[in-house]
C-alpha positions as CSV (number, residue, x, y, z in Angstrom):
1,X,31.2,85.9,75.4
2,X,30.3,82.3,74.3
3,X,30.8,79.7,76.3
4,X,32.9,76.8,75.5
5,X,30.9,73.3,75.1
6,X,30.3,70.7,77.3
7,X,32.5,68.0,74.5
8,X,35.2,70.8,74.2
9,X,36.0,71.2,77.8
10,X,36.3,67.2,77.6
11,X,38.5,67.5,75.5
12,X,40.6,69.7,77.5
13,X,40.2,67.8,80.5
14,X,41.2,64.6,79.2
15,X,44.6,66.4,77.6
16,X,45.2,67.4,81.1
17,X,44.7,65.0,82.8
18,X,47.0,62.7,80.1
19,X,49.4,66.0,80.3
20,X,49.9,65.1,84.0
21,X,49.9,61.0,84.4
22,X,53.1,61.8,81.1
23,X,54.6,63.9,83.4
24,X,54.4,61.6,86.5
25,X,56.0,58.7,84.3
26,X,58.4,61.3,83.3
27,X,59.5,61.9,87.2
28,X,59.3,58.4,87.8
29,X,62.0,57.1,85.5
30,X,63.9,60.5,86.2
31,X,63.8,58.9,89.8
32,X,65.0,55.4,89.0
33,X,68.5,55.0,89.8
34,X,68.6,52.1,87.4
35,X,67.0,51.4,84.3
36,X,67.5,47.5,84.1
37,X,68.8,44.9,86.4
38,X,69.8,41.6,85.4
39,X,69.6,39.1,88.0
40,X,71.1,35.5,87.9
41,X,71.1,32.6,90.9
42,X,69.3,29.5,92.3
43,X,65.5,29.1,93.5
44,X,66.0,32.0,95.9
45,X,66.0,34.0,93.2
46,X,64.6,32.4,90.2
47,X,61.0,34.3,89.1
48,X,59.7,31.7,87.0
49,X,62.3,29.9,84.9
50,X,61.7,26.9,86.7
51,X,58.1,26.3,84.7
52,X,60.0,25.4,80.7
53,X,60.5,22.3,78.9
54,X,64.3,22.4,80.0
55,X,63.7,23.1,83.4
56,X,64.1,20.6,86.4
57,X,62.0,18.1,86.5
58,X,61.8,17.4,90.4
59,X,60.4,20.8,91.3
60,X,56.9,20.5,89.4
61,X,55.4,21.3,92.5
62,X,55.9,24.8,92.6
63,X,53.3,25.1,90.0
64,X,51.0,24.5,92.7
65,X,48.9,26.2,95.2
66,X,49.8,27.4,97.9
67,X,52.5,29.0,96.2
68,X,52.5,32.6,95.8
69,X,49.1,32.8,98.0
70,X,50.1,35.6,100.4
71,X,50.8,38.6,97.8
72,X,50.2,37.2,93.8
73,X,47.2,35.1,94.9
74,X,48.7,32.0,92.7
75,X,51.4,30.4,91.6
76,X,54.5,32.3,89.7
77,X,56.9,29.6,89.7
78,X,58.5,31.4,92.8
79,X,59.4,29.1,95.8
80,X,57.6,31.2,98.2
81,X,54.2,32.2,99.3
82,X,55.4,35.7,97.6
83,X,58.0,37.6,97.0
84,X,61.3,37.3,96.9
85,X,64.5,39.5,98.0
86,X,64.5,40.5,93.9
87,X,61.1,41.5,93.2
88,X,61.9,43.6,96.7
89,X,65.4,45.1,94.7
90,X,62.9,46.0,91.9
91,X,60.6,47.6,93.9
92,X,62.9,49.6,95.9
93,X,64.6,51.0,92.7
94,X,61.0,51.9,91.3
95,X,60.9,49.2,89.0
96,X,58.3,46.3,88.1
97,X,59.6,42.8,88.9
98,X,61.9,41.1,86.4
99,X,60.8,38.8,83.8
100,X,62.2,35.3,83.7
101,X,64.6,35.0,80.6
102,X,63.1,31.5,79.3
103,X,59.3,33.8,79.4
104,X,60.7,37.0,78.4
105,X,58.8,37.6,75.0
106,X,59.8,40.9,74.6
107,X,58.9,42.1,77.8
108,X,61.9,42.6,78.7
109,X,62.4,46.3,79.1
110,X,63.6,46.8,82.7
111,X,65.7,43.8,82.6
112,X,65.3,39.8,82.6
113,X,66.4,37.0,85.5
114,X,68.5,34.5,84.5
115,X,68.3,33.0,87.7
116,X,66.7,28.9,87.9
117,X,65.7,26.8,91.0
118,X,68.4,23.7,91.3
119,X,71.1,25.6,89.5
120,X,74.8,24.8,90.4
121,X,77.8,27.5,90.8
122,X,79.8,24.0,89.1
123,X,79.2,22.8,85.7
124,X,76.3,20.0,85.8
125,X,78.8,17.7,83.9
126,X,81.0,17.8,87.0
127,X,78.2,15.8,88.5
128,X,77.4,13.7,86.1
129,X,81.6,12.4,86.3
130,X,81.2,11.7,89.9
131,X,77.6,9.8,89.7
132,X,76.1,12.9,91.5
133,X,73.4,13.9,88.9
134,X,70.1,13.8,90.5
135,X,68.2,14.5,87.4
136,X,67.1,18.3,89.7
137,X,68.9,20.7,86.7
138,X,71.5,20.5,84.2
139,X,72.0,24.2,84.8
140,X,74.4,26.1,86.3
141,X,76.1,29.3,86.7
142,X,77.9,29.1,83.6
143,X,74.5,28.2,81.7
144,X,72.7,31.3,82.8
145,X,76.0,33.4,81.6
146,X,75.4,31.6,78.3
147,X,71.7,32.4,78.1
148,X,72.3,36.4,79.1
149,X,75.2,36.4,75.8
150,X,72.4,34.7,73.7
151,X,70.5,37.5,75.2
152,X,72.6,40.3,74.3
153,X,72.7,38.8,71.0
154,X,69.0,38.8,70.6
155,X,68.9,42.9,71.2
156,X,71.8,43.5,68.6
157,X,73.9,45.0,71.9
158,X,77.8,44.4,71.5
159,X,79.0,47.6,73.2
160,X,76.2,47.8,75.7
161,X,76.8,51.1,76.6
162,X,73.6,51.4,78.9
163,X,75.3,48.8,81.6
164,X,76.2,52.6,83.0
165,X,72.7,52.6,83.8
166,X,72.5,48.8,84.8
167,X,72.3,46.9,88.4
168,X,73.8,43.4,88.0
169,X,72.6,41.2,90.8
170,X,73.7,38.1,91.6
171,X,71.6,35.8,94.1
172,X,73.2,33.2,96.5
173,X,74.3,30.3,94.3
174,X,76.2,27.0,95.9
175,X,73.8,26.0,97.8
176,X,73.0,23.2,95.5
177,X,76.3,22.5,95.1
178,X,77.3,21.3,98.5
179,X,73.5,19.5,98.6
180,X,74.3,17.3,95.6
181,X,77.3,16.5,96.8
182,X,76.2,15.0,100.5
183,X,77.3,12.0,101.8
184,X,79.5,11.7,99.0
185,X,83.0,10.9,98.7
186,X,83.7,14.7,97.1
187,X,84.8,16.9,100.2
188,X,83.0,20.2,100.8
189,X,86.5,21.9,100.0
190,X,86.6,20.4,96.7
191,X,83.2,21.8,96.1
192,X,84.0,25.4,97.7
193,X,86.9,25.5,95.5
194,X,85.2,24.5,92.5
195,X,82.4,26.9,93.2
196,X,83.6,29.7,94.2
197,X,85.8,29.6,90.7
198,X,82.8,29.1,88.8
199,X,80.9,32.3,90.5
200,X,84.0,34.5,90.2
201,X,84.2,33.7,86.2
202,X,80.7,34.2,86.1
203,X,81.1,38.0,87.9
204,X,84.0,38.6,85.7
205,X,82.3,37.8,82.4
206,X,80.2,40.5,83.4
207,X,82.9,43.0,84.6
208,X,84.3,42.5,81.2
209,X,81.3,43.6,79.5
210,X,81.3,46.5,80.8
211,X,79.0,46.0,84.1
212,X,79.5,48.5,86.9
213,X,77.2,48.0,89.4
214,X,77.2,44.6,91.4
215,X,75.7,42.8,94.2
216,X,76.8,39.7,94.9
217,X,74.7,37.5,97.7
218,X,76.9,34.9,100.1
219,X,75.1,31.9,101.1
220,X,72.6,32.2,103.8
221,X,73.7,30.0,107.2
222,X,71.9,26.7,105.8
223,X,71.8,25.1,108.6
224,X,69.1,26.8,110.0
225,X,67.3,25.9,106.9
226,X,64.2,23.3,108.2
227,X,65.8,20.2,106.0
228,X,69.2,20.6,107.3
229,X,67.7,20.2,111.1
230,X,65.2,17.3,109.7
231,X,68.5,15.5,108.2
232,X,71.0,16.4,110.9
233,X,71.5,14.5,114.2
234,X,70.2,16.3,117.3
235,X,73.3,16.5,118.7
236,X,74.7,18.4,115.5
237,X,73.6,21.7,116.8
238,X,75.4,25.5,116.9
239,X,74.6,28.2,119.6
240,X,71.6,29.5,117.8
241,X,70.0,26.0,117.3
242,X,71.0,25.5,113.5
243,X,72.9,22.5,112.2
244,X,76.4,23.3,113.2
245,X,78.6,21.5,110.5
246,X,76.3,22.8,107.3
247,X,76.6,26.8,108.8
248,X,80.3,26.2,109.4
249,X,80.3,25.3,105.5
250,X,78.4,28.1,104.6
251,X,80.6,30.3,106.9
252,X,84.2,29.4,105.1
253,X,82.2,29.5,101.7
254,X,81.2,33.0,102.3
255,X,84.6,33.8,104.1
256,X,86.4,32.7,100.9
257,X,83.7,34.4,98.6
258,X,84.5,38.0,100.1
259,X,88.4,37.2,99.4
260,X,87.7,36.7,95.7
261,X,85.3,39.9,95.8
262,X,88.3,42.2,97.3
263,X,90.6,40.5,94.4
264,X,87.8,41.6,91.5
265,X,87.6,44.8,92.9
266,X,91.3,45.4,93.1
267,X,91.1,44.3,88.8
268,X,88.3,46.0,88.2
269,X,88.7,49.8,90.0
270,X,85.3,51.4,87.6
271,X,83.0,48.8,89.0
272,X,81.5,48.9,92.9
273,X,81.1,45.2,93.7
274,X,79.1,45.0,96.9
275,X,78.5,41.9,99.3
276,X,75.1,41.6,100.5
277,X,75.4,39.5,103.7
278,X,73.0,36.9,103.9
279,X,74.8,35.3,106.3
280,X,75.4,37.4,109.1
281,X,71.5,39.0,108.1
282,X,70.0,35.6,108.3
283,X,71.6,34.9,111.9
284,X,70.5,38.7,113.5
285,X,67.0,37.4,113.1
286,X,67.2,34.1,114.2
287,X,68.8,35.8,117.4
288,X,65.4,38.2,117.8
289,X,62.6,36.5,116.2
290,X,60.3,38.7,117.9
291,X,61.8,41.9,117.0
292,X,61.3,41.0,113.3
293,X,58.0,39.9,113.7
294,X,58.7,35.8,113.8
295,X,57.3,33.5,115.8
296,X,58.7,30.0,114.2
297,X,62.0,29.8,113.6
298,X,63.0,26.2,112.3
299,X,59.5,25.3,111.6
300,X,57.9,25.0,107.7
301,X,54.8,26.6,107.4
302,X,53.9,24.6,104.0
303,X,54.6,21.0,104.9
304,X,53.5,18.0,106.1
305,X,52.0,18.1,109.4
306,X,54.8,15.6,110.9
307,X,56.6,16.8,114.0
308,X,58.8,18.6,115.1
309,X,59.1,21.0,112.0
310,X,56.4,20.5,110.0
311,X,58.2,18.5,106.6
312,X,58.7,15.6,105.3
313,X,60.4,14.8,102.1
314,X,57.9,13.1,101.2
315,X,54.8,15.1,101.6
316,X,56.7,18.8,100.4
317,X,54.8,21.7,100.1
318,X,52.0,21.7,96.9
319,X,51.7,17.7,96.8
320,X,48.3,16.6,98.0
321,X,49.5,15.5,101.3
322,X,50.2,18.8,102.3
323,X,49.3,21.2,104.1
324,X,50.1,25.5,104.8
325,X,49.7,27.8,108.0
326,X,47.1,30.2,108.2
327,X,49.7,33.0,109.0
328,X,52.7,32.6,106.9
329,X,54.4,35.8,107.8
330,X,55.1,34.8,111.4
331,X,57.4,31.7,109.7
332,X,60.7,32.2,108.8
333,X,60.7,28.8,106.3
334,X,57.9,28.5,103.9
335,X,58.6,25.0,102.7
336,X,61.5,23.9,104.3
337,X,64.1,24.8,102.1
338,X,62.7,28.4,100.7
339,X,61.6,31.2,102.6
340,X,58.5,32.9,103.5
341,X,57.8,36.4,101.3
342,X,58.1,38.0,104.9
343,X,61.3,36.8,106.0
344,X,62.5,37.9,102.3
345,X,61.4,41.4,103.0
346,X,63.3,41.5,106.2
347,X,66.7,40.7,104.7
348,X,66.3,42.9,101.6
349,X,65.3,45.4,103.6
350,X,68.6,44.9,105.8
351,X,70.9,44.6,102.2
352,X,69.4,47.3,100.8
353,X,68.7,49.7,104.0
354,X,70.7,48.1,107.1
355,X,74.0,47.2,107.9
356,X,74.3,43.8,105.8
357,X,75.8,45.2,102.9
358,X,80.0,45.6,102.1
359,X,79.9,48.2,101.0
360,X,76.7,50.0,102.1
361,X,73.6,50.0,98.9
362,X,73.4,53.5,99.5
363,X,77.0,54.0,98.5
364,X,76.4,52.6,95.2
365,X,73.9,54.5,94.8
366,X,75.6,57.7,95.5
367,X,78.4,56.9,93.5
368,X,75.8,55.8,90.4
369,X,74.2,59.2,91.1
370,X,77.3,61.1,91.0
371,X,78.6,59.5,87.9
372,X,75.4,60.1,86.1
């Protein structure tokens, strides 16, 4: 019997081996609960839309090292030394991390972030009318539900039937909102009411598309956030340390958020609308720094050097001036207003696998799985 030759058996080989690696994409996507997520929010969330001609001008600094050191090994426009709690949501549903809409160029298979650092929930122009426009972003909530229609547009999608097979997920947002608005003569209820409003309209633009899968992210407590404790007086202080009159904001904010949550899902009985609680998440660790692997809580580990917590608004992380920890994943804050890629790990990990989700992630997922 002949044998078979040495390029033949190559051959074979290399249709085998191709044979397989099909087959393992094949499982993989067979495995993904989702095929595409669309994310929207602030700088917590944004991916890289920060970096375009439109974008905010004050934040040209994230372009810089050493942003995105710890896990990308350069900068990505993301205000961390690596990932976020979205590129963590990707990963967990199998998926690589989302392009940023303004960037997409086609590569947009798995989904696009609309999300952008400095966004508002409240339109930009309702800071412009009370002299509040500090030049950071015109865009808000409302801008990146304008940019995901123009989206939709672009792809020819009107019915959009495959948002049966899409995770909407929506990032803290407000944040910015109450910032803009400090030690102004606008009242932090004016700017809850305002925002929350604008986020609600946002969530139900979606719902009306057809979206039936939602996460929604409440503010984390900012005032254990290292600017709000370099602003605040001393004596402005909560149980745990943080700035007591910003995390009693952020508390009723969230409070009020989860009210208008119950109300969507009551009009919109097909969709699962979860809370991912950022607050409540944010303050467990602050509680047990050591179980979670932290050893500085309040203090920036990109910064300036200048005591007691390492910033300065003057000398922010990726300005000359600056300087960065050798061991960023024992911080909590990255550059005083942004997390470290570690801390963001901890809290996805808790929405996505922990306790710190209404209702539990794995319940969406069983119902996604069950309705196929």
């Amino acid at each position: 019997m002949a044998s078979l030759s040495p390029k033949i058996i190559t051959i074979c080989t290399l249709f085998t081996v191709l044979s397989i690696a099909s087959s393992a994409v094949t499982d993989e996507e067979e495995r993904r609960p989702f095929k595409k997520v669309y994310a929207f929010g602030d700088s917590f969330t944004d991916t890289g839309n920060t970096k375009n001609g439109n974008g905010p001008s004050g934040f040209g600094h994230v372009s810089n090292s050493p942003y995105g050191k710890t896990f990308f090994n350069h900068s990505t426009n993301r205000y961390c030394d690596g990932r976020l709690v979205i590129d963590f949501v990707a990963e967990s549903l199998s998926l690589p991390y989302l392009t940023p809409y303004l960037h997409h160029k086609g590569n947009d298979t798995f989904g696009v972030n609309f999300a952008v650092a400095g966004s508002t929930a409240i339109n930009h122009e309702f800071f412009v009318r009370n002299n509040l426009s500090l030049d950071f972003t015109p865009q808000s909530i409302q801008t990146q539900i304008l940019w995901f229609n123009r989206y939709l547009e672009s792809q020819a999608c009107h019915g959009c039937k495959d948002f049966n097979e899409t995770l909407f997920w929506f990032g803290e947002i407000g944040v910015n909102d109450y910032a803009y608005t400090l030690g102004s003569s606008v009242s932090g209820d004016t700017i809850r009411k305002l925002a929350i409003s604008s986020v609600s309209g946002a969530l139900q633009a979606v719902l009306d598309k057809g979206a039936k899968y939602l996460v929604v992210q409440g503010l984390p407590p900012t005032g254990c956030l290292t600017l709000a404790m370099y602003l605040a007086s001393p004596d402005d202080r909560d149980e745990i340390g943080c700035v007591k009159s910003a995390n009693n904001q952020s508390y009723i904010h969230n409070f009020v958020l989860q009210g208008k949550l119950d109300d969507l899902r009551k009009l919109y009985p097909q969709s699962v609308i979860l809370y991912a609680d950022y607050w409540n998440a944010y303050r467990t660790i602050i509680k047990n720094p050591n179980k979670y692997g932290f050893a500085e809580v309040f203090k920036a580990c990109c910064g300036s050097q200048d005591p007691p917590y390492n910033f300065s608004v003057f000398k922010t992380c990726g300005t000359p001036n600056a300087t960065v920890c050798s061991s960023p994943s024992h911080y909590i804050n990255w550059d005083g207003v942004h997390l470290t890629e570690a801390m963001y790990k901890v809290v996805s990990n808790m929405f996505l696998q922990g306790n710190f989700s209404q209702p539990p992630f794995n319940i969406l997922l069983e119902k996604k799985e069950r309705q196929g």
